[in-house]
matplotlib code that plots the C-alpha trace (Angstrom):
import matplotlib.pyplot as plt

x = [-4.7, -3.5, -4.5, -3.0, 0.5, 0.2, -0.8, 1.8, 4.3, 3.6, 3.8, 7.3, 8.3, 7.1, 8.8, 12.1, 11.5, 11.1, 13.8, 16.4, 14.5, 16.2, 19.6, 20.4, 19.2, 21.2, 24.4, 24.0, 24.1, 27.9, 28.4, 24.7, 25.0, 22.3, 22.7, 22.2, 19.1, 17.6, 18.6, 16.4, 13.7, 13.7, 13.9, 16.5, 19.2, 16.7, 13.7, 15.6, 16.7, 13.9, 12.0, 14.5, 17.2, 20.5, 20.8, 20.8, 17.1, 16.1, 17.5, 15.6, 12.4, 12.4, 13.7, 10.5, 8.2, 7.9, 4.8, 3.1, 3.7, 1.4, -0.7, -2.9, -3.7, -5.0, -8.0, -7.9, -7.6, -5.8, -3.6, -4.7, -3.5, 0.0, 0.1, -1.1, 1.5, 4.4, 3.0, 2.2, 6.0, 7.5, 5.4, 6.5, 9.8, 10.1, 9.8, 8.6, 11.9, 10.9, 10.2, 13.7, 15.6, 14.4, 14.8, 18.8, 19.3, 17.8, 20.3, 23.2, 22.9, 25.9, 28.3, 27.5, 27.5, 24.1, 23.0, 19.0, 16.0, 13.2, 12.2, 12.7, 10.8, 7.9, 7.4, 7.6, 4.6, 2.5, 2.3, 2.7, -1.0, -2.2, -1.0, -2.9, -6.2, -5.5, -5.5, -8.3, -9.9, -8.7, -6.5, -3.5, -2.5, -2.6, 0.6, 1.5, 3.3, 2.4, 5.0, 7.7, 6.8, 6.4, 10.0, 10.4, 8.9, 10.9, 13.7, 12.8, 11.5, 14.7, 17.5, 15.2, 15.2, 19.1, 19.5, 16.5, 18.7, 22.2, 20.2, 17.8, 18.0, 14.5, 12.8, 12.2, 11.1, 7.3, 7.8, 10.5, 7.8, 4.9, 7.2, 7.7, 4.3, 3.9, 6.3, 4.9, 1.6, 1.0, 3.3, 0.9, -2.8, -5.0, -5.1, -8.6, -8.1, -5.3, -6.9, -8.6, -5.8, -4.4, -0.7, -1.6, -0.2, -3.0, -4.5, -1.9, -3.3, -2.8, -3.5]
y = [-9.8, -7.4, -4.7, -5.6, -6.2, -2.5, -1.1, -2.8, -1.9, 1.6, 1.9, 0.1, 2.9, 5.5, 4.4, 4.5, 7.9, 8.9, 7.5, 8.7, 12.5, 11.9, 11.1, 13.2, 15.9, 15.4, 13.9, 15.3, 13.3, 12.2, 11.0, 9.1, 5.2, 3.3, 1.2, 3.9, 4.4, 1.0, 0.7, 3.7, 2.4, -1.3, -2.9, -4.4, -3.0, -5.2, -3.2, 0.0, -1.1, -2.8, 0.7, 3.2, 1.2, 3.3, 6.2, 8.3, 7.2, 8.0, 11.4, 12.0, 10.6, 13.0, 15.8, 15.0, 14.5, 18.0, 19.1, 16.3, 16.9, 20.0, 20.2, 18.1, 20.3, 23.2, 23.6, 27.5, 27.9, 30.4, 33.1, 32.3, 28.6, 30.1, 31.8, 29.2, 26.8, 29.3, 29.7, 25.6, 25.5, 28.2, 26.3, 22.9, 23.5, 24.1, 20.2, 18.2, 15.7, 15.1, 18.2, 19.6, 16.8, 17.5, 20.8, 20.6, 17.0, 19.8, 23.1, 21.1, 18.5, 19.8, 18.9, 15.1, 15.1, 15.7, 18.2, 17.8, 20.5, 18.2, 19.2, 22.8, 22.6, 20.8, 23.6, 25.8, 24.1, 23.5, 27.6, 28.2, 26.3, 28.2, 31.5, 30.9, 29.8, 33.3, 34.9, 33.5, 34.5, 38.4, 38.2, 39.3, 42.6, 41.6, 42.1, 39.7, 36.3, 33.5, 31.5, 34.3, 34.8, 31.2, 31.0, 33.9, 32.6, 29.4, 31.1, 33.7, 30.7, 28.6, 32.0, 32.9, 29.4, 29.4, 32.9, 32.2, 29.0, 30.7, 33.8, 32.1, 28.3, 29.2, 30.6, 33.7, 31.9, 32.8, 36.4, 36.4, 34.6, 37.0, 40.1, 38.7, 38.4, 41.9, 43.5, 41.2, 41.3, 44.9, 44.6, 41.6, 42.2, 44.5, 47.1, 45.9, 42.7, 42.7, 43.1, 39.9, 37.9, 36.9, 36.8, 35.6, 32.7, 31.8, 29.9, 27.3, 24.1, 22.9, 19.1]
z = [-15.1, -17.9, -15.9, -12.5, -14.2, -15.8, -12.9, -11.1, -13.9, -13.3, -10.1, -10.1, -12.8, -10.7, -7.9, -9.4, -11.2, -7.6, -6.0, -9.0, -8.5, -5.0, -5.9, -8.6, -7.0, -3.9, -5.4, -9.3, -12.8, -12.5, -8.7, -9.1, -9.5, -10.4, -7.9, -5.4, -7.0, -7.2, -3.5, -3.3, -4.7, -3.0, -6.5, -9.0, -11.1, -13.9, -12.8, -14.0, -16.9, -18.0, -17.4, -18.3, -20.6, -18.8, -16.4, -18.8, -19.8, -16.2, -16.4, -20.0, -18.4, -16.0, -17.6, -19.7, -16.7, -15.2, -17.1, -16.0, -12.2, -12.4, -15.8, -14.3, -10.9, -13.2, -14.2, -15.5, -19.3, -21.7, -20.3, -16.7, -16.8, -18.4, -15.2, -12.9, -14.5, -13.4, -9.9, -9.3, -11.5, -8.2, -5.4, -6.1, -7.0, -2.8, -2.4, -5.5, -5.6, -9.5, -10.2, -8.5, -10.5, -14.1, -13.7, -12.3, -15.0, -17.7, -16.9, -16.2, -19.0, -20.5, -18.1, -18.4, -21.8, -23.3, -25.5, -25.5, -25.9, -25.6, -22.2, -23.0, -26.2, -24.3, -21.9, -24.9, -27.4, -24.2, -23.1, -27.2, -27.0, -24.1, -25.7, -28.8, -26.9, -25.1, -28.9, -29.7, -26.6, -27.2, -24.1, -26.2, -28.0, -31.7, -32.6, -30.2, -31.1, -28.5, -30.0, -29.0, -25.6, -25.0, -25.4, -23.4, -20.5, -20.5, -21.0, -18.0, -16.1, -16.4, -15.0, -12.1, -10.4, -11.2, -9.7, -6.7, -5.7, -5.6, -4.1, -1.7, -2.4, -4.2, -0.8, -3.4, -6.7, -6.3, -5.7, -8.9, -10.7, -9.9, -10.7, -14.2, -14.7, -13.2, -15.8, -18.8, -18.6, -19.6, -22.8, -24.2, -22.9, -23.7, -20.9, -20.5, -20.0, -17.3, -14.7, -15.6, -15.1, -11.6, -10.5, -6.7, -4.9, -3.2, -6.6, -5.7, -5.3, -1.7, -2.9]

ax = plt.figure().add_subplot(projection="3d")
ax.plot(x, y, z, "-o")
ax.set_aspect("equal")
plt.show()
């Protein structure tokens, strides 16, 4: 019993994450009602805020949720799933609804009146991780700080879907993505190793 109400609990959460993915990222933070959104989702105005406590805690859940949306479609480790993460991160930003909306909730945060990192310090301590496991793995120069180009990407990461969308409406995000790696990669790996490591589109999960 416990377990059917969890489950059911979860999917109700997840329906509404989906449905709020939808409308702020066709109608923005400000002009999004929750109503709108629980209309979305074919539940309750209780349902949300049981879940998510305001709309504001919608937009910080997904803000948060973007690693979680790919992570789990990788299977590479080190400096290769760094990569991978940035070229599942381009793919899916085409058409993944909560993927779209944290990203656009965490750049334009400012404008509706939050001032919050967290998302962009997750992204940074998950590749700071998969930066060190490529130290430790020789697949970076030693002078190398992982914890300084993880900020770098995430940084590089967040201006070229801005740019790619005004430019493109982010029909160009992969190839921006695989030209960053393209100019990085030889300033942190050992000239040995970078052939090792593959910028190619075609590791994209189809599934």
């Amino acid at each position: 019993m416990t377990t059917t109400r969890s489950d059911r609990a979860a999917r109700t959460r997840q329906r509404l994450l989906l449905a709020a993915a939808e409308v702020f990222e066709e109608a923005g933070y400000e002009r999004a009602a929750v109503t709108r959104i629980v209309e979305r989702a074919g539940l309750t105005l209780g349902a949300l805020y049981f879940h998510f406590g305001s709309k504001q805690g919608v937009a910080e859940a997904l803000m948060n949720a973007q690693s979680e949306t790919i992570e789990p479609l990788l299977r590479s480790t080190g400096l290769q799933r760094l990569v991978d993460i940035t070229l599942v991160w381009a793919h899916r930003m085409q058409y993944d609804p909560i993927l779209r909306a944290g990203v656009r909730l965490a750049v334009e945060q400012g404008s509706h009146g939050m001032n919050d990192a967290t998302s962009f310090e997750a992204w940074r301590e998950l590749m700071r991780g998969h930066l060190e496991t490529a130290r430790d793995e020789g697949e970076l120069k030693e002078a190398v700080d992982p914890d300084r180009v993880a900020k770098f990407v995430v940084g590089a990461c967040t201006g070229m879907q801005v740019y790619s969308y005004l430019a493109t409406g982010r029909a160009d995000l992969m190839e921006r993505t695989c030209d960053m790696w393209s100019l990085l990669l030889p300033s942190i790996v050992p000239e040995e190793v970078v052939d090792n490591i593959s910028v190619d589109p075609g590791r994209v999960p189809t599934s």
